[in-house]
N, C-alpha and C positions, 0 to 999 in steps of 0.2 A: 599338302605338306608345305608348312612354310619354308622359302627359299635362302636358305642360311646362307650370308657373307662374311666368314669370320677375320675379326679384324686384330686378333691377336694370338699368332702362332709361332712358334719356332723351331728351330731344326740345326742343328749341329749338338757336340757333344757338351754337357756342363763340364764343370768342375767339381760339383760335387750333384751327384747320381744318387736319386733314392730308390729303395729295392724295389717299389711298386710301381714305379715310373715306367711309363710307354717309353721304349729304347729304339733309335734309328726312322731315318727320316720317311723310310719304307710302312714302317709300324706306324709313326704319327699321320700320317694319311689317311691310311688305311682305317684308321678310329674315326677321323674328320669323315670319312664316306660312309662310316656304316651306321653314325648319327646323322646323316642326312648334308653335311656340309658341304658345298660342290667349289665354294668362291675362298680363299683366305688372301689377308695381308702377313707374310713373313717375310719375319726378320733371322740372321744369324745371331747363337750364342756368345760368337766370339766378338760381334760388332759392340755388345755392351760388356762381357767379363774379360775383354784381352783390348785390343785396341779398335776400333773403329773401320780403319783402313782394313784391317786382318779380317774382318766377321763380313767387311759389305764386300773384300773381293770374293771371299768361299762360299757365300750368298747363291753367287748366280748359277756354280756348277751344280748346287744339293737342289734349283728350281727347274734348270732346264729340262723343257720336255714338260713341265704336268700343267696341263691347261688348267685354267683358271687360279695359279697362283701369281701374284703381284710381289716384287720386290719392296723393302722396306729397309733405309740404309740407318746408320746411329753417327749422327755429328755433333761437332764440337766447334767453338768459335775459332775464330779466323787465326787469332795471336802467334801461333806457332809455324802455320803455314802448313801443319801434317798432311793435312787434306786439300791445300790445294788453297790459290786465291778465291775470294766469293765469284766470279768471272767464272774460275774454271771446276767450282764446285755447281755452280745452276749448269754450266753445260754438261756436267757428267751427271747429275742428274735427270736433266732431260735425256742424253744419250742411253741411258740407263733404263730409263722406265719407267723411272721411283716414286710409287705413289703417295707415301708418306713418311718418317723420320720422326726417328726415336731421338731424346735429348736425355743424356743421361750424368749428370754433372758431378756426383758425388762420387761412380766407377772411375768417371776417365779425369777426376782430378780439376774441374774449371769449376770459377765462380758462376752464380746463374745472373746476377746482376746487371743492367743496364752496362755499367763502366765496361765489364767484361765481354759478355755475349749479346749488347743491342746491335749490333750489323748483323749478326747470325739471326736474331730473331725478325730484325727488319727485312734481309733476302727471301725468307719464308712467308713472310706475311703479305710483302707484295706478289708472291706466285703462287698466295689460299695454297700450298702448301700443309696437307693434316701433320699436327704433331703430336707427339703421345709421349707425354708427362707422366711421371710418378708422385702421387703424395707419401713424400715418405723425407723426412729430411734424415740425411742432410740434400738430398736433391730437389724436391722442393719444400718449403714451411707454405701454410696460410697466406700468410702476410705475402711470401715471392710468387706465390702461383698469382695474387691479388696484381701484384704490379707487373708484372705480365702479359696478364692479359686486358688490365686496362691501358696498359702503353702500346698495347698490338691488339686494336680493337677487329680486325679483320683478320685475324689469324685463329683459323681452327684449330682448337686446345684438346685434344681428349684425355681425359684422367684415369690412369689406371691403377689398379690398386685400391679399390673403393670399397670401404666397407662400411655398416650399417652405422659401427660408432660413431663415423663423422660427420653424419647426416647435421647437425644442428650448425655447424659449421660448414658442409659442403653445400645444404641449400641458399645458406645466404648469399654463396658463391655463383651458384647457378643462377639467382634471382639482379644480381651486381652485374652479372656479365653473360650478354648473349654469345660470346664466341667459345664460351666451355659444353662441352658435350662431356659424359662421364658411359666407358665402356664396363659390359655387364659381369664380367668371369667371375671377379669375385663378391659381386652383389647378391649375397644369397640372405633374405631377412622376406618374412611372411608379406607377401605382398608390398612387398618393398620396390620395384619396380612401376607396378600401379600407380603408388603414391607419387613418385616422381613424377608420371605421365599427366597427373591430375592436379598436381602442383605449378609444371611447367611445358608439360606437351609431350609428345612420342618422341618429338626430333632431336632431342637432349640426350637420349640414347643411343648408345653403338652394339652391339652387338659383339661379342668373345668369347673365347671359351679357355685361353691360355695353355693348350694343348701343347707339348703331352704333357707340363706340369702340373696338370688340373685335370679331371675330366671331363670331356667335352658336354657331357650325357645329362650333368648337372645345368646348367644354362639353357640347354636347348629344351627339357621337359619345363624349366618355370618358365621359358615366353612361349613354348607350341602350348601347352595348357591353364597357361592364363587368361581371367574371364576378360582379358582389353579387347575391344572390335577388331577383327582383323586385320583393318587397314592400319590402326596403332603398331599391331604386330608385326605387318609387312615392314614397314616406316625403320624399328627394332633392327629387324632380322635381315636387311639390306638394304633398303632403301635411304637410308640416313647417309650411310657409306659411300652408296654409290652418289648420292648430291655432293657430297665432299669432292670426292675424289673428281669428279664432272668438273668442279668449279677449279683446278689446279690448272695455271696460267704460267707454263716453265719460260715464255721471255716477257714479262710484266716487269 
């Protein structure tokens, strides 16, 4: 069985609650274990739908205790000071744990611009630091993910929210710029994954499953029964993740 690292999950309550939805952070587990998931990166709901500071403090009490979860906090640039000088936001991240960060700009109200958030993007990029983006404007368009990550050439980008339409657009993205990786949850297209690997390699993929708001079950049967060689599939299903997270340098 391949060794699943899922690198997109969360836990706390929404805001809005669908009736088929896995409920309580007991329940979303328990789903990730009984498809095989043993590793996740979580985040809280309320670091991205309430404010940032609110979701990464109630973060740490709904992980303590279950081995092999990794924290995952949602920031925002410096302007305000909410969270702290960039000084005191790398130290509470190192003291923290925090393997990687969500940027969410359209929830919490900032520009995603250079003017605005280049300190935020430059503290992250000198500590390889993974980030996970949304294609979805208003949080990011083409064109902002493009200057991005070509103005933060050493910063791990992963894109979530990926679906087959954008493919004519998100390969050129991927082929422009080696520092985007594109995570799997909602890549569901016939062999749509393959194509990526054949296009640009295994290691452009993350592994997800966006648990509980998705089901895990989906994701994990297209890469365990995908005809890619194994070691493409290990590469997928955690190894991609874990070189990421390897390469995070909290005093660079």
């Amino acid at each position: 069985m391949l060794p699943f690292f899922d690198a997109h999950v969360t836990v706390g309550p929404r805001k809005v609650v669908f009736k088929e939805q896995v409920g309580g952070t007991e329940a979303t587990f328990r789903r990730l274990e009984e498809c095989g998931i043993r590793e996740s990166l979580v985040h809280h709901t309320r670091s991205v739908e309430d404010a940032p500071q609110t979701g990464n403090r109630l973060l740490a009490g709904e992980i303590r205790g279950r081995p092999g979860t990794h924290p995952v906090w949602a920031l925002m640039p410096f302007s305000t000071g909410e969270l702290g000088t960039p000084v005191e936001v790398r130290a509470a991240l190192k003291a923290e744990g925090i393997r990687a960060v969500i940027l969410a700009p359209a929830a919490h109200q900032w520009n995603n611009a250079e003017w605005c958030a280049g300190d935020l993007y430059a503290m992250l990029e000198a500590m390889r630091m993974p980030v996970f983006v949304r294609y979805r404007p208003p949080d990011y368009t083409w064109d902002e993910l493009h200057s991005l990550l070509v103005n933060h050439p050493r910063l791990p980008v992963i894109l979530r929210n990926v679906h087959y339409t954008v493919d004519r657009t998100l390969f050129r993205l991927l082929d422009l710029c080696p520092n985007l990786h594109m995570e799997t949850s909602k890549y569901v297209v016939f062999f749509g994954i393959e194509d990526v690997v054949r296009r640009f390699g295994a290691e452009r993929l993350i592994f997800g499953s966006e648990t509980p708001f998705l089901s895990p079950g989906s994701p994990v049967t297209a890469l365990a029964l995908s005809p890619l060689p194994q070691g493409d599939k290990e590469k997928i299903a955690r190894g991609n993740l874990v070189r990421l997270l390897e390469g995070i340098d909290y005093d660079a």
